[in-house]
N, C-alpha and C positions, 0 to 999 in steps of 0.2 A: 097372390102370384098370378091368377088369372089373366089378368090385363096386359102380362107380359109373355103370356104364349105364343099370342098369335105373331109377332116381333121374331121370337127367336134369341130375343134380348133376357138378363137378366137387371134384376135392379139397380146392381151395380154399375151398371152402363149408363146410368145419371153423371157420375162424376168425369168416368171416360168422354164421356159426349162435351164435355164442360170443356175441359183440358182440350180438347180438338177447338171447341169456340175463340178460348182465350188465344191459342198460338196463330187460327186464324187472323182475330184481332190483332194481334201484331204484324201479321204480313200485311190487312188491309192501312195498318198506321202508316207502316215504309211506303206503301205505294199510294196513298193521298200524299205526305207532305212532300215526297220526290216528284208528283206527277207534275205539277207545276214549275219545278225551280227553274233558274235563267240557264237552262242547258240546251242542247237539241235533242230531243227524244225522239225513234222513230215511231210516229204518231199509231200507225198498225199495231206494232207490238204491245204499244200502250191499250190500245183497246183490246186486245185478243187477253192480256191481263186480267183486266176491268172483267170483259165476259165469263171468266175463269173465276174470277172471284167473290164474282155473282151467283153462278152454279153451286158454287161449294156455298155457300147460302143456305139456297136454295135444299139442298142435299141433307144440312143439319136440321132446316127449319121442318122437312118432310119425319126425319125421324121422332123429332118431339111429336108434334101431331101426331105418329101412327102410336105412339107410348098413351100420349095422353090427349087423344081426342075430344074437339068442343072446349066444356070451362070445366073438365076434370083435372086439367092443371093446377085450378086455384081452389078445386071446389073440395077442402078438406075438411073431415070433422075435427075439430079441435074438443069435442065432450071426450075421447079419448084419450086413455096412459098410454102413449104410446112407448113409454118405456117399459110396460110389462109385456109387451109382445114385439119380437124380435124383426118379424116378417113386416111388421107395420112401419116399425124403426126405417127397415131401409124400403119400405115405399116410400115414407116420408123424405128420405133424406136424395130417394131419386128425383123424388120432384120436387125438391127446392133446388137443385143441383141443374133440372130442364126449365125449372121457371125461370134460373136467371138466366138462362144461357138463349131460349126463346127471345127475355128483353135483349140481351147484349145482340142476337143477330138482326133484330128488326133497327136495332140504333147504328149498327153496321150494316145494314138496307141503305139507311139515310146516307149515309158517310161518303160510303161510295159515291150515290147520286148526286149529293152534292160536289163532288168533283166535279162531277159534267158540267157545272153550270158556272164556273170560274170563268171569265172571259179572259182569254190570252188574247195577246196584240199578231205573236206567234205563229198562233194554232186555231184554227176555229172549229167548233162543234157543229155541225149538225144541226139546223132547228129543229128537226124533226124530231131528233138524239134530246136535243134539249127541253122538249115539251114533254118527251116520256120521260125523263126522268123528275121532272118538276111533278108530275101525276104519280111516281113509284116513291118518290121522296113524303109527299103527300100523305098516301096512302098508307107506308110505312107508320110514319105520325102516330096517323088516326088510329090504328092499330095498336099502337103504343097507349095510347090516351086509353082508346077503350080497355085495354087488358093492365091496367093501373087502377080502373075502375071495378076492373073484376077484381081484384087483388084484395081492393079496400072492402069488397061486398063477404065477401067469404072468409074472408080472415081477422080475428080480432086486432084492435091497434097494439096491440104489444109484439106483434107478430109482425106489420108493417114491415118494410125493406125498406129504409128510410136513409140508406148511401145515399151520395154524391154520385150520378156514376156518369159515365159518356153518354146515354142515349136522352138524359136528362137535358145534355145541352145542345146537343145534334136535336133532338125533337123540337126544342123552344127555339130552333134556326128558322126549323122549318113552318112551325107555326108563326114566326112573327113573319115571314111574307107572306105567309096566307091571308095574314089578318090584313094587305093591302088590296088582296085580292075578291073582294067582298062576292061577286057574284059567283064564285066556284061550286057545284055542286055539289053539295054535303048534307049530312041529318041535322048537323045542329050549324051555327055560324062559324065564320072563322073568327069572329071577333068574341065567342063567345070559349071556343077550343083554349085561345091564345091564353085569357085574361084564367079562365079555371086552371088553366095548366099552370100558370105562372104562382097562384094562389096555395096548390098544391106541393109547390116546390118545397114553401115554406112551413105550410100546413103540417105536410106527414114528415118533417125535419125533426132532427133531435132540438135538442137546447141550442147547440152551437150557430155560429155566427153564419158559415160558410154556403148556407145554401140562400140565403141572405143577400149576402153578397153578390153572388151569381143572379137572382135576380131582379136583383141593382144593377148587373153587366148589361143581362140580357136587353132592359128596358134604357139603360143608354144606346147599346146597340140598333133599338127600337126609335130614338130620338133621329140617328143618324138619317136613316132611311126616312123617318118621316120628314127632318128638313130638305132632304134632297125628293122628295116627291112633292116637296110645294114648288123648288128650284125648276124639277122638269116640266111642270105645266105652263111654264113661259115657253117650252119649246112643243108647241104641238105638233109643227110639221116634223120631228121626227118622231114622236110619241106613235104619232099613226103608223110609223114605221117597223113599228113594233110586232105588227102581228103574228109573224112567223114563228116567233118564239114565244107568243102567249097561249095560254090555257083558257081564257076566256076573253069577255071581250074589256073587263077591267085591270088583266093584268100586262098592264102595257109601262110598266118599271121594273128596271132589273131588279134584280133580287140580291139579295143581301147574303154574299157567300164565301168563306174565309179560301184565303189560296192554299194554305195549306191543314192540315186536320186538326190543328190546336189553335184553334181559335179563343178560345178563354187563357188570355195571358196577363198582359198587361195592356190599360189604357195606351201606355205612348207607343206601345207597337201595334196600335189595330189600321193606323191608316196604311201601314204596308201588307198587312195581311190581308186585303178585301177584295172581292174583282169590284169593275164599277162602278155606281150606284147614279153616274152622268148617262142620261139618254143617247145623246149627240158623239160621248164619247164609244159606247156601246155597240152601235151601228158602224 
């Protein structure tokens, strides 16, 4: 019970905190797949939103950290019954309750940010807007990666969390433009983030077909973006025109980002759902 003094929290505030994540989840749904539609939105409001719903983020990812500081998240003993001791029960079940709610808000980090990077005909973003968020979307990611990796390090495989969830596919968005972006500063590659993540999809899956699948999407979606980055190297003079909105000096192709937050649907609806992956059209 120690770990939760200094909080003011008790254990049970694992499930409360959850229940606040998921209804979040649902405001940031409404407000991706409406941010885009063919309406006129006043663009201010829309961002002061956005800002607001980044805070509240912000706000839930600070309480997990102050609960469970560092890899004390993941870092359980499992040589315990923790059914003979009642206090340990519900530390456990606080922190399964913060570890998913941690993944669910770093995969709503992504979510968000890739809004930003939709290209409307419209509305335009900010390049400056738009390179932070490519860097927070980024980052999000990598975060994600690494603390999946904690997950597998401290916890036997029967213990795995081995759903389907949102941050599974918002993350492999974010990794497959990375993987175009080769000189990006990171510990490990982007082409090496992309290819383990995708490997893991399947890896830590049950029996069933569906995570499968998804990485059959993921990697047609993969296909897309690499024929149209053979297509835009015919146009160099606006490739170079790229800069403002690049992160380095290899990321000079749009990136690959659904217009609205459900992007895993169906193949015959992906060419409506994409901002676009034309240089010439881009600029």
């Amino acid at each position: 019970m120690a770990e939760y003094m200094n909080t003011g929290s008790s254990p049970y505030d694992g499930a409360r905190y959850f229940v606040k994540g998921t209804i979040l989840l649902g405001r940031i749904a409404h407000f991706t797949n409406t941010r885009w539609q063919n309406k006129t939105y006043d663009q201010k409001t829309i961002s002061l939103k956005f800002i607001c719903l980044i805070k509240e983020i912000i706000s839930l990812s600070s309480i997990v950290d102050t609960m469970f500081p560092g890899d004390h998240l993941y870092n359980i003993d499992f040589s315990k019954n923790y059914l003979s001791d009642s206090v340990s029960v519900r530390r456990s079940e606080a922190r399964s309750y913060l570890f998913l709610l941690s993944h669910l808000l770093k995969g709503l980090t992504i979510q968000l940010y890739i809004s930003e990077l939709y290209r409307s005909k419209k509305h335009s973003i900010h390049p400056g807007r738009i390179r932070s968020a490519k860097r927070k979307a980024i980052a999000s990611a990598i975060s994600l990666v690494e603390a999946s990796k904690m997950e597998f390090k401290f916890k036997p495989k029967p213990f795995w969390n081995k759903a389907l969830s949102l941050w599974t596919i918002s993350c492999s968005l974010i990794l497959l433009n990375l993987r175009f972006v080769e000189d990006y500063d990171l510990v490990g590659s982007p082409k090496q983030y992309f290819e383990s993540y995708l490997n893991a999809i399947v890896e830590n899956s049950d029996s069933g077909i569906t995570n499968f699948l998804v990485r059959d999407h993921i990697m047609y979606l993969y296909s897309l973006k690499d024929k149209k980055s053979i297509d835009n190297n015919f146009s160099r003079f606006y490739v170079s025109k790229m800069g403002p909105y690049s992160i380095s000096s290899n990321d000079y192709l749009p990136w690959l980002v659904p217009r609205y937050s459900s992007f895993i649907r169906f193949r015959c609806c992906i060419s409506a759902n994409y901002s676009t992956l034309d240089v010439t059209e881009y600029l």
